[in-house]
C-alpha positions in Angstrom: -7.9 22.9 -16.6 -8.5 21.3 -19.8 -5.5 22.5 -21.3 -3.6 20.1 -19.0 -2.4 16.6 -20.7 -4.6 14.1 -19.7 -2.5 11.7 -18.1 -3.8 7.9 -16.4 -5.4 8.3 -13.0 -6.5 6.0 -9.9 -9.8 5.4 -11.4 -8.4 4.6 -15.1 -6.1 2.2 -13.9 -8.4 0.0 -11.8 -10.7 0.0 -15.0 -7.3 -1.9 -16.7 -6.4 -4.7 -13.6 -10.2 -5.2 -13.2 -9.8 -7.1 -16.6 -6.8 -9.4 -15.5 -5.9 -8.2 -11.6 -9.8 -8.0 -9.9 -8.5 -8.6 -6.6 -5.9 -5.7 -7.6 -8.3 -3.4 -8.6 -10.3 -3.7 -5.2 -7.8 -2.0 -3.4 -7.5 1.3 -5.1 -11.2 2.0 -3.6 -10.1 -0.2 0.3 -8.2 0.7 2.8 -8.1 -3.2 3.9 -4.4 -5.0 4.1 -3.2 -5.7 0.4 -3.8 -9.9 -0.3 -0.6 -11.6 -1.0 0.7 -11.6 -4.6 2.6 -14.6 -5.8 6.3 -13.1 -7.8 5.0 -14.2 -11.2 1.3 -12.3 -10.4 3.4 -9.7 -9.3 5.6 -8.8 -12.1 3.0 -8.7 -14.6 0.6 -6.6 -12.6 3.8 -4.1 -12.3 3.6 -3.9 -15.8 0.5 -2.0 -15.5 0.9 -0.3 -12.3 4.4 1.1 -13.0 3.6 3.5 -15.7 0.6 4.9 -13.7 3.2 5.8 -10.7 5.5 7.6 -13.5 5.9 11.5 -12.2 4.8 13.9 -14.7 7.6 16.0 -16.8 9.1 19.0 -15.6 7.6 20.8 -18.6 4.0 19.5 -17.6 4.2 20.8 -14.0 5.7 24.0 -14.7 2.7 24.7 -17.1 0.2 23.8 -14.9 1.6 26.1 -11.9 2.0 29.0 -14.6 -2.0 28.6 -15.1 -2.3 28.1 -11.2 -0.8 31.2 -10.8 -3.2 33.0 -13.0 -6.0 32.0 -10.9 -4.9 32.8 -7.4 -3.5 35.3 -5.4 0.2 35.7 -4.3 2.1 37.0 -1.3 2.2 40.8 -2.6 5.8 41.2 -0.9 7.2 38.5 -2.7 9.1 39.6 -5.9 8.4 37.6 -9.3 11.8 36.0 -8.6 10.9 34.7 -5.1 7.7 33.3 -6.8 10.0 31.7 -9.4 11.9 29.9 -6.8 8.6 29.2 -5.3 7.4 27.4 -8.1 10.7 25.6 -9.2 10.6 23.8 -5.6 6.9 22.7 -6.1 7.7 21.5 -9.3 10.3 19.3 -7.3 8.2 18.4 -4.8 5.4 17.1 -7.2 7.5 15.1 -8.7 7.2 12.6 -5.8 3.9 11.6 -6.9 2.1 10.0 -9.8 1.9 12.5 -12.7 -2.0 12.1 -12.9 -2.0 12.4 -8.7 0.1 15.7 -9.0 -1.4 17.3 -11.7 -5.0 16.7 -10.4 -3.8 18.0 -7.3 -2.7 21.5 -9.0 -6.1 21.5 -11.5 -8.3 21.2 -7.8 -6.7 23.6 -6.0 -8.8 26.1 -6.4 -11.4 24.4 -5.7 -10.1 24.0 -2.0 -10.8 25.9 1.4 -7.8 27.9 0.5 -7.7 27.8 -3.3 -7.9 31.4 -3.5 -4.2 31.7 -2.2 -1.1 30.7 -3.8 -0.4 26.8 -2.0 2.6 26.4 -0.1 4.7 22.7 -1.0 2.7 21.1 2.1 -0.8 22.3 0.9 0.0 20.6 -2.2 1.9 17.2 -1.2 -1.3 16.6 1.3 -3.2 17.0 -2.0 -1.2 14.8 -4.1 -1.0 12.1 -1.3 -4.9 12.1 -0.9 -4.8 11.4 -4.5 -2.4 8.8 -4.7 -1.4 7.1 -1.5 -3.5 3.5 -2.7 -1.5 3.6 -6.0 1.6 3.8 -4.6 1.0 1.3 -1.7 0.0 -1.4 -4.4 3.1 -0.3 -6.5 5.5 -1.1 -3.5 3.7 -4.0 -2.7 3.8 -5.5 -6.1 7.3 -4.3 -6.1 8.2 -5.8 -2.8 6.6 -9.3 -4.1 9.1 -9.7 -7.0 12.0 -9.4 -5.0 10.9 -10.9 -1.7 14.1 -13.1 -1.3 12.4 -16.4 0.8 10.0 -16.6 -1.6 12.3 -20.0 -2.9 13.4 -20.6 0.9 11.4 -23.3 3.1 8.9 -23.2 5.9 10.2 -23.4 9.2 8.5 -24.0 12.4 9.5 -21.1 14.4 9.9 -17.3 13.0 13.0 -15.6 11.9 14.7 -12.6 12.7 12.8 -10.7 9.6 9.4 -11.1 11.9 10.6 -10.1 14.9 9.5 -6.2 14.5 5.7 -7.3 13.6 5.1 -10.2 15.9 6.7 -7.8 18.9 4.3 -4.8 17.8 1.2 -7.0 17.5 2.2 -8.5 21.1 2.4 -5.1 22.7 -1.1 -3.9 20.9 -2.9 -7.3 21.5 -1.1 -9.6 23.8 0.3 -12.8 24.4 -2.7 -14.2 23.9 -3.4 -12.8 20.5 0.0 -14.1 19.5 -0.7 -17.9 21.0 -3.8 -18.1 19.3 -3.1 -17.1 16.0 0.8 -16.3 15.7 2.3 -19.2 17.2 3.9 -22.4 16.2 1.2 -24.7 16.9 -0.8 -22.8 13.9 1.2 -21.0 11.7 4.7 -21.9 9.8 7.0 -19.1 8.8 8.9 -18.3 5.6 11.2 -15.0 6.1 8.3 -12.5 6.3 5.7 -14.5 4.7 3.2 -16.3 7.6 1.5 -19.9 6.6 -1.5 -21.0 8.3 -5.1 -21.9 8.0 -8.2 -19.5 6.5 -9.7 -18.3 9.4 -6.1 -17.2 11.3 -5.3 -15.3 7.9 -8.7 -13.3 7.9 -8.1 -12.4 11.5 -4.9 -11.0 11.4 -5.1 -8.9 8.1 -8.7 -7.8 10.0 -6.8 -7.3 13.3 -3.4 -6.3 12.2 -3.7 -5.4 9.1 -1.7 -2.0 9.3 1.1 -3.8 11.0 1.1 -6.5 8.2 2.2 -3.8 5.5 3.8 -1.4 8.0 6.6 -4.5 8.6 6.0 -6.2 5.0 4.5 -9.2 6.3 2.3 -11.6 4.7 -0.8 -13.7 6.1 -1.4 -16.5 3.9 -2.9 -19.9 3.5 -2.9 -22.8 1.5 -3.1 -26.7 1.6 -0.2 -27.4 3.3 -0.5 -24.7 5.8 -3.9 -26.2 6.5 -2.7 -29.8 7.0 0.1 -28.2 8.9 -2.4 -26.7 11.7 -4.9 -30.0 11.8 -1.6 -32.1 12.3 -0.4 -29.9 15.1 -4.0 -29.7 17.3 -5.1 -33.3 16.6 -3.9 -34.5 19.9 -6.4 -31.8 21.5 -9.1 -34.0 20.3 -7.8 -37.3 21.6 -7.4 -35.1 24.7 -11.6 -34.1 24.9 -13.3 -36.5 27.2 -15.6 -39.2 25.3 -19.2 -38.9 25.9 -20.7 -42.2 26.8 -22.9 -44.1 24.4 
């Protein structure tokens, strides 16, 4: 399909944060939770991401389904009208999805169990998706960073309203114990949808709820003061351990 323009793919744009975003690039190839993005880190790295996620012109897609058409084989019955239509509503539906994503998608078919045959619009989303789902998670996420409204608010001590959904899901997957360990008071601070505590909690929550932690738009973070936060809040367990005798 070399006739096709050649438009910026998955692979082309982690080659471009790799140079500034590193961390950024690593998740087009993970499936791990997405690391937290400060606002300013965020609106730069849209700068890059955004025209990636652009969908391809009507003019583009409708070329490369005429050529698609060439190659496969239709549904005899249907009349070149009803194929018309056909194509009109995939060119619609691609439109959902990064032009490089979409295109790809329509260049491959062919090459697929059923590329013989004509796709239908949910053959060809599924193919699209495959080949852009990471791009578009790190889109919204960057996205979601620049606007997250307590990003300027303070830390509290107990969560808000916003947390509710996530700290109730990971309770019914994990239990109260999960969420005493690592979710409560005594470790964490809470800032909207944004989590504060210390190293080790962060890396077992993304590891343990990670899916949850994007599904609600939740961040699992730590710094200094979160840190200081959690040895302030256990230090009486040490005054608590019995003294060993000299």
């Amino acid at each position: 399909m070399s006739n096709l323009p050649a438009l910026p793919g998955q692979q082309d744009l982690a080659a471009v944060l790799r140079q500034s975003f590193p961390t950024l690039a690593e998740s087009l190839t993970s499936d791990e939770a997405l690391p937290y993005v400060p606002p300013h880190v965020a609106s730069r790295a849209l700068g890059v991401v955004r025209p990636v996620c652009e969908p391809a012109d009507h003019d583009d897609l409708t070329f490369a389904l005429g050529w698609l058409a060439s190659v496969t084989t239709g549904d005899k019955a249907r009349s070149p009208e009803t194929m018309q239509v056909s194509a009109r509503a995939l060119v619609e539906a691609l439109r959902d999805y990064p032009a490089g994503a979409a295109l790809e998608a329509i260049r491959e078919w062919p090459k697929t169990e059923n590329g013989k045959w004509w796709p239908t619009e949910n053959e060809l989303r599924r193919e699209a998706e495959a080949r852009s789902w990471r791009t578009t998670r790190l889109f919204t996420h960057l996205r979601a960073a620049t606007n997250r409204p307590d990003a300027a608010s303070p830390r509290t001590n107990e969560p808000g309203v916003a947390l509710e959904p996530y700290l109730r899901e990971v309770e019914e997957i994990h239990g109260v114990g999960f969420i005493k360990s690592y979710l409560s008071p005594l470790t964490c601070q809470y800032q909207g949808k944004t989590i504060w505590t210390h190293q080790f909690a962060v890396e077992r929550l993304r590891e343990r709820t990670g899916r949850l932690l994007e599904k609600h738009d939740v961040l699992a973070i730590s710094d200094r003061a979160a840190a200081d936060h959690f040895r302030n809040s256990t230090a009486h367990f040490d005054e608590m351990k019995p003294r060993r005798r000299a």
